[in-house]
ZARO-203906 format. One line per field, with one value per atom (N, C-alpha, C, O, CB): residue number from 1; chain; atom name; z, x, y negated. Coordinates in pm, 1 decimal, decimal comma, always signed. Each point is the difference from the previous one (the first is absolute). Glycine has a CB too. Layout:
% ZARO-203906
k	[NUM:...]
c	[A:...]
a	[CA:...]
z	[Z:...]
x	[X:...]
y	[Y:...]
% end
This chain:
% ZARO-203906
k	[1:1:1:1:1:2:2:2:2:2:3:3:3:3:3:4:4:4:4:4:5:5:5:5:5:6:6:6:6:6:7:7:7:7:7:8:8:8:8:8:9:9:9:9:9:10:10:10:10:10:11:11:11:11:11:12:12:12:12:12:13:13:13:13:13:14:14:14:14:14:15:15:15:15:15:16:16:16:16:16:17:17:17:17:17:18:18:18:18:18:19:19:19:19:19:20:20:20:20:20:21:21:21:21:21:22:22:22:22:22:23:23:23:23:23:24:24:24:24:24:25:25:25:25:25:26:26:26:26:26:27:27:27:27:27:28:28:28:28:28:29:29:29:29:29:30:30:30:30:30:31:31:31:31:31:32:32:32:32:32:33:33:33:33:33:34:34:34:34:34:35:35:35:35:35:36:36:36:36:36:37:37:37:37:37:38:38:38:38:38:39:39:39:39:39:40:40:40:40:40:41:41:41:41:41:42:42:42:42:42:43:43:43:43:43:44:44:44:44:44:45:45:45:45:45:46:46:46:46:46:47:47:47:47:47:48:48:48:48:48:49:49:49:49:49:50:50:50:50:50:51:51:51:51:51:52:52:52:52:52:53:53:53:53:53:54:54:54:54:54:55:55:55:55:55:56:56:56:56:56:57:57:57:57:57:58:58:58:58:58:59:59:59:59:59:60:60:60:60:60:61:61:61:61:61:62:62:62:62:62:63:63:63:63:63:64:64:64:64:64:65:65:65:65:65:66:66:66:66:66:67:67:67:67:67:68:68:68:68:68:69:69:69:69:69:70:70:70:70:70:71:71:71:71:71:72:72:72:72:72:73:73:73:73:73:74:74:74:74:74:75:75:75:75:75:76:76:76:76:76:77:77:77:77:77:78:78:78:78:78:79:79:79:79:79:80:80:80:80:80:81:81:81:81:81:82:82:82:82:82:83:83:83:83:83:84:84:84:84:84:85:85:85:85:85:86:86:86:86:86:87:87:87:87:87:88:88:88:88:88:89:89:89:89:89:90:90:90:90:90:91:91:91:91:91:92:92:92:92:92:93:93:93:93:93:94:94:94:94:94:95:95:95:95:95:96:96:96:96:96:97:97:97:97:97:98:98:98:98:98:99:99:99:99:99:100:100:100:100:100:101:101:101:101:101:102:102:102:102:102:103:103:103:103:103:104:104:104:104:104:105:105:105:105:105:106:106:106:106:106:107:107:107:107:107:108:108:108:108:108:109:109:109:109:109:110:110:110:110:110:111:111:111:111:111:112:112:112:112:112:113:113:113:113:113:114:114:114:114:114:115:115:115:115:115:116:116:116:116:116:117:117:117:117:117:118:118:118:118:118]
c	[A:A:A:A:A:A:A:A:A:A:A:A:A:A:A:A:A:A:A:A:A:A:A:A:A:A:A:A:A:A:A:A:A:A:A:A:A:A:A:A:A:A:A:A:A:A:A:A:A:A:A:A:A:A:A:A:A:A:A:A:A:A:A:A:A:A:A:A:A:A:A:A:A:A:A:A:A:A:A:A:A:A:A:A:A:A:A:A:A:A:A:A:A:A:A:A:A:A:A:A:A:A:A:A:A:A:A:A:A:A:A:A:A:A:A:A:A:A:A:A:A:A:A:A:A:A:A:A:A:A:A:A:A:A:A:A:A:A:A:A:A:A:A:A:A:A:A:A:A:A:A:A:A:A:A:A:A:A:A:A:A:A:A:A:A:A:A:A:A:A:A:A:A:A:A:A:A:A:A:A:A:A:A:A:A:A:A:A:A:A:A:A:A:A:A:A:A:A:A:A:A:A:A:A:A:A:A:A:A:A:A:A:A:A:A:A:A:A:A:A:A:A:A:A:A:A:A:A:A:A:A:A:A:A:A:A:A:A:A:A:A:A:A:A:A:A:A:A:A:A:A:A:A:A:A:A:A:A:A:A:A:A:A:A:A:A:A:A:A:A:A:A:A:A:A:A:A:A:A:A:A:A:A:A:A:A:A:A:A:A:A:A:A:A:A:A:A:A:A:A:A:A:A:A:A:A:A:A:A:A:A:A:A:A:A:A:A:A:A:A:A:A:A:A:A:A:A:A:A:A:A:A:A:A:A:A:A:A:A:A:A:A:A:A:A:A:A:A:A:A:A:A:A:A:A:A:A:A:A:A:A:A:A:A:A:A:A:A:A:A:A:A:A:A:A:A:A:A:A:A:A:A:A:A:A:A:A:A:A:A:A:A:A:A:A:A:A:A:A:A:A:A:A:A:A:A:A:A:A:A:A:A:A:A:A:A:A:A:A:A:A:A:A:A:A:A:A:A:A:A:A:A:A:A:A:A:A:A:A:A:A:A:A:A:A:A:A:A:A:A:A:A:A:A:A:A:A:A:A:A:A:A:A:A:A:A:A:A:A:A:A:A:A:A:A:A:A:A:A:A:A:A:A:A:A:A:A:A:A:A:A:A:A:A:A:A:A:A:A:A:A:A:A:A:A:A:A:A:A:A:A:A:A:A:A:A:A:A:A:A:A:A:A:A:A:A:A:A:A:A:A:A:A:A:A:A:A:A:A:A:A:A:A:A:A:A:A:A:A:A:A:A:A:A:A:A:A:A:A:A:A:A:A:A:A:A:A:A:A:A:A:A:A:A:A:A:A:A:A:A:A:A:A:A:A:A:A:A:A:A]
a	[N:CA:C:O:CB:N:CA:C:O:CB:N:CA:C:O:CB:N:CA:C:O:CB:N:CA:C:O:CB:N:CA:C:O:CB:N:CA:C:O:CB:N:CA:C:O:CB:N:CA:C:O:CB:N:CA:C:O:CB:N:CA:C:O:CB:N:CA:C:O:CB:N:CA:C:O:CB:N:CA:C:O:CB:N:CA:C:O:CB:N:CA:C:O:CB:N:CA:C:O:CB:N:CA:C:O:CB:N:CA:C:O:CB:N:CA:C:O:CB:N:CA:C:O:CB:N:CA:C:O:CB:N:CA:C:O:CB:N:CA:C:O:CB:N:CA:C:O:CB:N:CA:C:O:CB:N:CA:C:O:CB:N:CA:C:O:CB:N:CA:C:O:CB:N:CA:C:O:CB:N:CA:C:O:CB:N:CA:C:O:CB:N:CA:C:O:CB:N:CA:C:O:CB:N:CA:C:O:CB:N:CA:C:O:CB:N:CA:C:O:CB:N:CA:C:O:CB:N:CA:C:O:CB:N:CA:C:O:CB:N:CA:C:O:CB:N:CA:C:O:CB:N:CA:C:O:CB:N:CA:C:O:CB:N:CA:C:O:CB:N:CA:C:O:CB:N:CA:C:O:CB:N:CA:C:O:CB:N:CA:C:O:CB:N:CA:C:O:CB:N:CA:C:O:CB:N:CA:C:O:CB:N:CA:C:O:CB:N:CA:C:O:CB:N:CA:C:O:CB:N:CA:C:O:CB:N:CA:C:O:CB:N:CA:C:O:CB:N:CA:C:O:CB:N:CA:C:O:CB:N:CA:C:O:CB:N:CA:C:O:CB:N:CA:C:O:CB:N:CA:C:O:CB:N:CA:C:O:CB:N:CA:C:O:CB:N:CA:C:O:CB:N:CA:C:O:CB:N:CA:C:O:CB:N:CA:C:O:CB:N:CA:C:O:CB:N:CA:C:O:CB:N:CA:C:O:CB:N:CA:C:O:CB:N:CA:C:O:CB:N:CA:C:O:CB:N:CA:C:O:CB:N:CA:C:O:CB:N:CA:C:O:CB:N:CA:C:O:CB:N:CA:C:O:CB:N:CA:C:O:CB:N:CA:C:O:CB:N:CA:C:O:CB:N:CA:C:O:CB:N:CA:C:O:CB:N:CA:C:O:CB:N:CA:C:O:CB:N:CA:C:O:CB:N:CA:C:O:CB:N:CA:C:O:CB:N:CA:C:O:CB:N:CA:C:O:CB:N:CA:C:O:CB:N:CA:C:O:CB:N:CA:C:O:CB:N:CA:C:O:CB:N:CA:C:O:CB:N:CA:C:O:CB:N:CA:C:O:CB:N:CA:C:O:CB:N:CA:C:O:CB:N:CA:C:O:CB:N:CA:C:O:CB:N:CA:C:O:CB:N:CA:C:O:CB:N:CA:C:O:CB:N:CA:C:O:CB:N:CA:C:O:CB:N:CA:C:O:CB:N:CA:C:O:CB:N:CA:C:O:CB:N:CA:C:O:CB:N:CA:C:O:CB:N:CA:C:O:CB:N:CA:C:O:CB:N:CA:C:O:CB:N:CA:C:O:CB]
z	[-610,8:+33,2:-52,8:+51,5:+155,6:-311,2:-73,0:+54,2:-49,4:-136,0:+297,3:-41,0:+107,6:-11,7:-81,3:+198,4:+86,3:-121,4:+41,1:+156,3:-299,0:-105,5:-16,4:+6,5:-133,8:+100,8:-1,0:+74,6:-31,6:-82,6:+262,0:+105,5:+26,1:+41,1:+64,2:-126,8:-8,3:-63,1:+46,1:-47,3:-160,5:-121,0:+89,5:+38,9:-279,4:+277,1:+56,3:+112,8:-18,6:-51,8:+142,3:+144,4:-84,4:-21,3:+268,7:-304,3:-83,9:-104,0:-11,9:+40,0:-99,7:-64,7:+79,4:-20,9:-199,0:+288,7:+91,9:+95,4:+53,5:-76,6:+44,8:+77,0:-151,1:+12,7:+298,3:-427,2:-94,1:-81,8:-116,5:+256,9:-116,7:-71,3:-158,6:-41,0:+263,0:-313,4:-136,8:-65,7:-13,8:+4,1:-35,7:-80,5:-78,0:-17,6:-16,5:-13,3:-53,1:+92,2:+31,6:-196,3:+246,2:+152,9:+27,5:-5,7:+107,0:-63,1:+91,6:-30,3:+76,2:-33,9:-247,8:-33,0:-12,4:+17,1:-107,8:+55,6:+11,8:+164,6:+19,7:-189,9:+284,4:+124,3:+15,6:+104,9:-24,9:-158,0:+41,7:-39,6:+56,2:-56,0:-170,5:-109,3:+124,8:+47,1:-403,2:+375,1:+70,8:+128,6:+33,3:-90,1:+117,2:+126,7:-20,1:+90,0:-9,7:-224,6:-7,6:-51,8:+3,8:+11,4:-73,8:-64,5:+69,2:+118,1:-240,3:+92,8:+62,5:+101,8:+110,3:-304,6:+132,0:+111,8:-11,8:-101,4:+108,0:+125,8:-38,0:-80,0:-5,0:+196,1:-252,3:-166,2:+103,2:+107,8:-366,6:+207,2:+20,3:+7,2:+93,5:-199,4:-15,4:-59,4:+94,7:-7,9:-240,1:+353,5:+55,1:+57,0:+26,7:-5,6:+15,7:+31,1:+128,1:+35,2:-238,6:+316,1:+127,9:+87,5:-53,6:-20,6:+179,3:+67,1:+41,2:-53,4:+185,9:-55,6:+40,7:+134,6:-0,7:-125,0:+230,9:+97,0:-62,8:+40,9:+84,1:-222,6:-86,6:-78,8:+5,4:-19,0:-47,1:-101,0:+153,8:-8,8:-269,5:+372,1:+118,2:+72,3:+80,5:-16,8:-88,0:+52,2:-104,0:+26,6:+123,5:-249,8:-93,3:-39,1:-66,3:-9,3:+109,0:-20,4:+100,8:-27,9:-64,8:+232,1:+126,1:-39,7:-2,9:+212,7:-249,3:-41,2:-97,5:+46,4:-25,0:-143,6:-91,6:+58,5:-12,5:-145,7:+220,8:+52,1:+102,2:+24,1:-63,7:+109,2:+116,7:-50,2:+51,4:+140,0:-317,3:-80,8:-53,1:+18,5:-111,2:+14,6:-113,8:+91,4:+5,7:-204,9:+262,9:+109,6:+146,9:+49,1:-247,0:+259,2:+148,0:+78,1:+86,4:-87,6:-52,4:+120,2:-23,2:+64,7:-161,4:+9,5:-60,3:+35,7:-51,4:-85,5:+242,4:+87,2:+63,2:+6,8:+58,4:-24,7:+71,2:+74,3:-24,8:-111,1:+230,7:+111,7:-107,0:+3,6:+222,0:-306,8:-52,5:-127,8:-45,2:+117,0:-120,1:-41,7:+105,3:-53,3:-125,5:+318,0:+104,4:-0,9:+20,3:+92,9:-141,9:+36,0:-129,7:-2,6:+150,6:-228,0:-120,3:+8,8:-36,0:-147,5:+251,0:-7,5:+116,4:-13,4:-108,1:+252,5:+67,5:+10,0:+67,7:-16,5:-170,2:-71,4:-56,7:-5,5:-101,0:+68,7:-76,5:+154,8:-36,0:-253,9:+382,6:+89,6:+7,8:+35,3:-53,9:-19,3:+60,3:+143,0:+32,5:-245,5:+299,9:+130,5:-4,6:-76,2:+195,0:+18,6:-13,0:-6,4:-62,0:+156,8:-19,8:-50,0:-147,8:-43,6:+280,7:-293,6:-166,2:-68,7:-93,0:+59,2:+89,8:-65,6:+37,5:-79,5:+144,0:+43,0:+59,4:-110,3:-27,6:+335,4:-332,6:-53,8:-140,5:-51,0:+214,2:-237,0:-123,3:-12,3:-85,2:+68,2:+116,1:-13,3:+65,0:-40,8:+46,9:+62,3:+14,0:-102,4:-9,0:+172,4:-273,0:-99,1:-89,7:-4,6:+25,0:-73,3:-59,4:-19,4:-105,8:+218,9:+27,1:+101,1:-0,4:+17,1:+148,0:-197,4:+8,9:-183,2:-46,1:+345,4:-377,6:-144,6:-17,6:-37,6:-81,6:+145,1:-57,9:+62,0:-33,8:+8,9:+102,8:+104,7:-92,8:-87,0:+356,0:-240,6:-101,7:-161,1:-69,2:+250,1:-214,8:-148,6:-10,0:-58,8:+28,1:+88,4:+9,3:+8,8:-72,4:+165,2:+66,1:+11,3:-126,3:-68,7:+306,3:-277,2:-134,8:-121,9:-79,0:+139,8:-84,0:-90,6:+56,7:-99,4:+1,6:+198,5:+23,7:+0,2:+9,6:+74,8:-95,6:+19,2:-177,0:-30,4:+359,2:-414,7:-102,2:+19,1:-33,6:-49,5:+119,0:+31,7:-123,9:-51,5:+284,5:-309,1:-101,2:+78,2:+96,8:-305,4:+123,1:+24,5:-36,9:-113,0:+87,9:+138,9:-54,5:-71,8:+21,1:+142,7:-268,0:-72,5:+15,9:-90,5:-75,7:+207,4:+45,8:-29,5:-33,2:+199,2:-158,1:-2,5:-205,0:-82,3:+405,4:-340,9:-141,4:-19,5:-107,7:+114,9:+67,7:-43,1:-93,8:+3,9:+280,9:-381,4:-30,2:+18,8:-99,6:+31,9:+184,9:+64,3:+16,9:-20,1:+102,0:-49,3:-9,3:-120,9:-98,4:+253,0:-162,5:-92,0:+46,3:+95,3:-193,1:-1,9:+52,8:-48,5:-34,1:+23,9:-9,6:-55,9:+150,9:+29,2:-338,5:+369,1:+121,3:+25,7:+99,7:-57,5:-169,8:-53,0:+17,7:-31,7:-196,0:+277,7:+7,7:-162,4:-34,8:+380,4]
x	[-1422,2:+108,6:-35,5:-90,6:+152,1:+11,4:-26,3:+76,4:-25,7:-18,9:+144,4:+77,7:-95,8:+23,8:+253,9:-382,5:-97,9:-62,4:-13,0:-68,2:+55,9:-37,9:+93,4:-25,7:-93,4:+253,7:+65,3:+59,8:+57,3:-73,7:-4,3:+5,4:-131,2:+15,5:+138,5:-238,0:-127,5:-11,2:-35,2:-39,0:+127,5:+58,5:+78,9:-40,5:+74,2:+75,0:+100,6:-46,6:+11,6:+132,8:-176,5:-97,3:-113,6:+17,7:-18,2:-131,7:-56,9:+80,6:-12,1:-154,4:+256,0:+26,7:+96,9:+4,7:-22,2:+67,0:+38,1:-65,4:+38,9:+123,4:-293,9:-112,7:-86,3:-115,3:+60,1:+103,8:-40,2:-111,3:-8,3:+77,0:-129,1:-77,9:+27,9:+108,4:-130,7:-88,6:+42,1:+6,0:-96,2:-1,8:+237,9:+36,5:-113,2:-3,0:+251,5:-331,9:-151,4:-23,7:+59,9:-174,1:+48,2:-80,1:+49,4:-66,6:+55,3:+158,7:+61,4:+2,2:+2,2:+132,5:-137,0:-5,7:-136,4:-26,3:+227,1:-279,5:-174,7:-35,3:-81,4:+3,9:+181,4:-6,7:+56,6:-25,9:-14,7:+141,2:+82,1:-49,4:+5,4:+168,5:-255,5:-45,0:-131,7:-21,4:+50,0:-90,0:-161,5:+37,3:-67,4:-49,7:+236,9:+47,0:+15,6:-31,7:+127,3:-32,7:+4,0:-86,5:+0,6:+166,7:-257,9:-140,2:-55,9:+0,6:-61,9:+0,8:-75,2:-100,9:-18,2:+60,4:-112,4:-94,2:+14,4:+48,2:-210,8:+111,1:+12,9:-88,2:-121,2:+205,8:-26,7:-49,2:-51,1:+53,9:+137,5:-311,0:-61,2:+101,1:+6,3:-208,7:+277,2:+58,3:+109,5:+49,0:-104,8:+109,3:+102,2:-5,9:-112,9:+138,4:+121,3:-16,2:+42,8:+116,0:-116,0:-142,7:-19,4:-93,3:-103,4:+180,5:-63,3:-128,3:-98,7:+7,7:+148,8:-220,5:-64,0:+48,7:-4,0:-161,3:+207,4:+64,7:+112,5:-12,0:-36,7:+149,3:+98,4:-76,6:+64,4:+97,5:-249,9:-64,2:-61,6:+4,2:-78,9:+36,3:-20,1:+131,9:-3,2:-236,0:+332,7:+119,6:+25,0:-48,2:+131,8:-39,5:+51,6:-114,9:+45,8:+102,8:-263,9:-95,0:+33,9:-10,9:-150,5:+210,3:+14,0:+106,2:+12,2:-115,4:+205,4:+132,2:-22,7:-0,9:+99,7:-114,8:-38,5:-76,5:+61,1:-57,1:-123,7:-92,1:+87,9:-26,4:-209,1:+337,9:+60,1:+159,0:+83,8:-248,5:+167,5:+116,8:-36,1:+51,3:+32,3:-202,3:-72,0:-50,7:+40,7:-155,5:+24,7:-98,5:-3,8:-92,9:-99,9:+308,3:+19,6:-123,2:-57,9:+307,7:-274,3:-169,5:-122,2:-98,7:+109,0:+35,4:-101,1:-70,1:-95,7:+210,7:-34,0:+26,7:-169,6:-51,7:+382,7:-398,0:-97,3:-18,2:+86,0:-168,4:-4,2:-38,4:-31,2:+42,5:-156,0:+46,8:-43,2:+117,0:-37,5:-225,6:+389,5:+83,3:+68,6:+74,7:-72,8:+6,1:+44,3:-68,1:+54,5:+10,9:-224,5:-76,3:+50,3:+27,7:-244,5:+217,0:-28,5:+116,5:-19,3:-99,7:+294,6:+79,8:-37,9:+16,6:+164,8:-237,5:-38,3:-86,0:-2,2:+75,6:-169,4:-111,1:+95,0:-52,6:-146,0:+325,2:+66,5:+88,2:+88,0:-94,6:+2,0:+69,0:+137,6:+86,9:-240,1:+175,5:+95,3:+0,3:-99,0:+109,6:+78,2:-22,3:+74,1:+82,8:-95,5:-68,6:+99,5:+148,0:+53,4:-222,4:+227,4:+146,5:+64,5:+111,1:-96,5:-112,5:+64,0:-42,7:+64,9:-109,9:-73,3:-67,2:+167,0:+93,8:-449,5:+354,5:+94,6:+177,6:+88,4:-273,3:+181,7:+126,0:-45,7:+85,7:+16,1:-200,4:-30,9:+27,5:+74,7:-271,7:+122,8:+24,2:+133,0:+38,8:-289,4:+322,0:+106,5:+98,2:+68,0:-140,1:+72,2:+73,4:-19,4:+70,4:-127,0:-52,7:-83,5:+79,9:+52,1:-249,0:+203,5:+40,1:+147,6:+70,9:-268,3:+239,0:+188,3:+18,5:+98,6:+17,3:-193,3:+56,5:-26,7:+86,9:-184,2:+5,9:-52,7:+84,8:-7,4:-244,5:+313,5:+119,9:+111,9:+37,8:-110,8:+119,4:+115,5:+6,7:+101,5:-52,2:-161,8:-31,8:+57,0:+106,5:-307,2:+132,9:+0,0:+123,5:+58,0:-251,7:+227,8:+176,1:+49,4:+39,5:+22,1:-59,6:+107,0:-57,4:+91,6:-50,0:-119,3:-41,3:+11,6:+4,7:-146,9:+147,8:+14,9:+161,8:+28,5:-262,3:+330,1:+139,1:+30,2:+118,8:-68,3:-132,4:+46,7:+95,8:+115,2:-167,2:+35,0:+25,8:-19,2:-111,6:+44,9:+191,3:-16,2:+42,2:+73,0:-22,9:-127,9:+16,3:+119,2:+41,9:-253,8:+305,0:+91,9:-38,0:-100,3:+234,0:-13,7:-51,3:+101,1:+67,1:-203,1:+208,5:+92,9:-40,8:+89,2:-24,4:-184,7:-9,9:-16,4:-75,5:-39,0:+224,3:+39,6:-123,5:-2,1:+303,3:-377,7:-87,0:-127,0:-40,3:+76,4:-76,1:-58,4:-187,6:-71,5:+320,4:-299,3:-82,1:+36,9:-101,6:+41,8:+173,1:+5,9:-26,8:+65,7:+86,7:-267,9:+19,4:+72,4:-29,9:-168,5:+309,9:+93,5:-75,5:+90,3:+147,3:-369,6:-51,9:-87,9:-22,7:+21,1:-28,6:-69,7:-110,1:-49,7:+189,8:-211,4:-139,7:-65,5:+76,5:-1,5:-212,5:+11,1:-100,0:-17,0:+31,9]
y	[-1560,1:+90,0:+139,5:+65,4:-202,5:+182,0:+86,5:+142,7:+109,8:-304,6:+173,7:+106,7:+80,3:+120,2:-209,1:+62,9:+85,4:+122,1:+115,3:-355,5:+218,6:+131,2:+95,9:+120,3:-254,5:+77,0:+87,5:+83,4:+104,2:-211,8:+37,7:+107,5:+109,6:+115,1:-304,4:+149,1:+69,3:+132,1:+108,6:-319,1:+160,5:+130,5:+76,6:+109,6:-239,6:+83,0:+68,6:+90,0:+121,2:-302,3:+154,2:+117,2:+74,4:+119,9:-311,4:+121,1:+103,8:+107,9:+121,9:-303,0:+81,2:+144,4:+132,2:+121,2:-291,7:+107,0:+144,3:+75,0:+103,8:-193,5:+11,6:+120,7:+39,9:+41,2:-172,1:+119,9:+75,5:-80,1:+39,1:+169,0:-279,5:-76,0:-12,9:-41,4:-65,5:+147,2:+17,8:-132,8:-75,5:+301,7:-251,1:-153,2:-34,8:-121,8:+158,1:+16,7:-106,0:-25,1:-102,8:+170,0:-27,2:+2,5:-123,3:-103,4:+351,7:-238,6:-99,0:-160,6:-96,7:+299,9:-187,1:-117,7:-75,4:-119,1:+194,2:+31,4:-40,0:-83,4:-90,3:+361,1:-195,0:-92,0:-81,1:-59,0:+173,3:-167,5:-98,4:-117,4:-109,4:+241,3:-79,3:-152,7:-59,0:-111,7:+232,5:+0,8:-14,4:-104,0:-97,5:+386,0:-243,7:-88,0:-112,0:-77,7:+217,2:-200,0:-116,0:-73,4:-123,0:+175,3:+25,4:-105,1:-67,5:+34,6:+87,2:-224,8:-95,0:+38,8:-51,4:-54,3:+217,4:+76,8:+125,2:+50,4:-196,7:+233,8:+162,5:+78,0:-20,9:+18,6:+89,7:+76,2:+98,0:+25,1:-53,8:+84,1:+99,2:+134,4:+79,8:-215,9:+138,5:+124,3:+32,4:+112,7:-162,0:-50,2:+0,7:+130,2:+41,2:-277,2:+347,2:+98,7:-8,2:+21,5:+67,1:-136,9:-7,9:+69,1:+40,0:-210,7:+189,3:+88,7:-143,1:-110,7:+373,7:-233,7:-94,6:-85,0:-123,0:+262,0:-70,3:-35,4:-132,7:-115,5:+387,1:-233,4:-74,6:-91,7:-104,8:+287,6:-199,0:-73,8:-114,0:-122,7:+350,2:-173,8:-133,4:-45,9:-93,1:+187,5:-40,5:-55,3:-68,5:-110,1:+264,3:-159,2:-64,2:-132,9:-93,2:+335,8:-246,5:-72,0:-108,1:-119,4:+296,8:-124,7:-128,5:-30,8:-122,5:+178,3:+8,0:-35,4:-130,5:-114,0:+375,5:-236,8:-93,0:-113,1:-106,1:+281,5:-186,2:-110,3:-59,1:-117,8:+227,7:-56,1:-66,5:-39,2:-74,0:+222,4:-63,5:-111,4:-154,4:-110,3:+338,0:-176,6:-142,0:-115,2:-116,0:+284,8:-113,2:-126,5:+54,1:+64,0:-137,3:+37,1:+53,4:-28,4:+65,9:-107,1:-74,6:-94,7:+134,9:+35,1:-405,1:+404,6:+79,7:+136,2:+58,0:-176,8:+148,8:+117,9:-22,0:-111,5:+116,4:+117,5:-27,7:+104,1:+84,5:-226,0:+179,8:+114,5:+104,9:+115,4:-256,3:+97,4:+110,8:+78,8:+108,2:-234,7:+72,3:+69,8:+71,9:+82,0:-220,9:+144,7:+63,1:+105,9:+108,5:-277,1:+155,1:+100,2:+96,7:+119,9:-259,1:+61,9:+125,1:+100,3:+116,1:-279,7:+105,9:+109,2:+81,7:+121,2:-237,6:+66,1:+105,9:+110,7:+102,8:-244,8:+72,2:+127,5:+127,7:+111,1:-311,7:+185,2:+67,5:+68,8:+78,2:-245,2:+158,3:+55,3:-33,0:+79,7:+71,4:-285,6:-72,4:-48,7:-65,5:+20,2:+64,4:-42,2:-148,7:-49,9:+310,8:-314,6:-126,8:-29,5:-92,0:+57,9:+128,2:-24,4:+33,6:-30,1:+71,8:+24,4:+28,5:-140,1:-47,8:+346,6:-361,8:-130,4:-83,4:-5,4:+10,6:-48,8:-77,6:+43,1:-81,1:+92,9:+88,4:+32,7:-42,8:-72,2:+274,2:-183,0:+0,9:-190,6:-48,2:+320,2:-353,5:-151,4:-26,0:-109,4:+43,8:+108,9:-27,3:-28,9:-102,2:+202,7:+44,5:+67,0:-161,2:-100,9:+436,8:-303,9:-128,2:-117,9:-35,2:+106,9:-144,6:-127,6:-11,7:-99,2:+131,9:+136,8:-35,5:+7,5:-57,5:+227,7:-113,3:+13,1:-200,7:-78,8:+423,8:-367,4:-124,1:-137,7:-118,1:+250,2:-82,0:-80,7:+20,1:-78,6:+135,0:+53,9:-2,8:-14,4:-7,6:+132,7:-126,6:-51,9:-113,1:-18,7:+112,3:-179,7:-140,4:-70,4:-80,9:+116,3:+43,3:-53,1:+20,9:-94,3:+164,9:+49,3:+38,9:-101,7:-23,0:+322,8:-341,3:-59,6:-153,7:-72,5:+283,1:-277,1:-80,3:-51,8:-119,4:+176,0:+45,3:-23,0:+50,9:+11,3:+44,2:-33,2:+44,6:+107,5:-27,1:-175,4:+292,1:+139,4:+56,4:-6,6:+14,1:+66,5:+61,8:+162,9:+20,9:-254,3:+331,2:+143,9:+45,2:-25,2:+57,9:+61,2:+48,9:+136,8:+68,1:-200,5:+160,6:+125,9:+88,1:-49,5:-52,8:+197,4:+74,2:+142,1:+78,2:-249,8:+212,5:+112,8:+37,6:-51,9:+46,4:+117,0:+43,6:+113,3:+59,7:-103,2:+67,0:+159,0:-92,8:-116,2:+333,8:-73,5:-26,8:-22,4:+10,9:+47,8:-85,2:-45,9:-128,5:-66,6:+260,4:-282,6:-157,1:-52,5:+33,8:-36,4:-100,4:-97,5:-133,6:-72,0:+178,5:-122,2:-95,8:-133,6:-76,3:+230,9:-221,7:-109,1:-35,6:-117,4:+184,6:+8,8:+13,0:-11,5:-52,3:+10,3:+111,7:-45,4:+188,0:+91,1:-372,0:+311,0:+151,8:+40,2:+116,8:-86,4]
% end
């Protein structure tokens, strides 16, 4: 489900995020693993790390990826929201992809890509 990038573009680029920037994060988001170069703090580079590990291999989850976002001063309820978030994109992935759910394209600005690819 491609069109989650392009909502992404869409909120970054209006809190200003510079269109290289944004696309250097978007490709890095979808690579197979996370790029060094990604333009993340560290706090984000461990969110996006549980994110990813608890997308790919859910079993895979362990005490100690809990620990590591709380090293970062995540409290448990931001953990809990972060796997929640997780748990509902990967739900509704599925449904939509399981019903062959095609993306609607409606929006004419030029920030939509109407192919639904970011």
């Amino acid at each position: 489900m491609h069109h989650h990038g392009a909502g992404l573009r869409r909120i970054l680029s209006s809190e200003g995020m510079a269109v290289v920037l944004l696309a250097t994060l978007i490709r890095g988001l979808q690579a197979p693993s996370l790029a060094d170069e990604l333009p993340l703090t560290d706090r984000e580079r461990a969110l996006v790390a549980y994110a990813d590990r608890l997308t790919r291999d859910p079993s895979s989850v362990r005490r100690q990826d809990i620990a590591a976002l709380r090293a970062h001063d995540l409290s448990d309820l931001a953990i809990h929201d972060a796997c929640a978030i997780v748990a509902y994109f990967a739900f509704v992935n599925r449904i939509a992809d399981g019903l062959g759910v095609e993306v609607e394209v409606n929006d004419p600005s030029p920030d939509n890509d109407s192919t639904g690819s970011v």
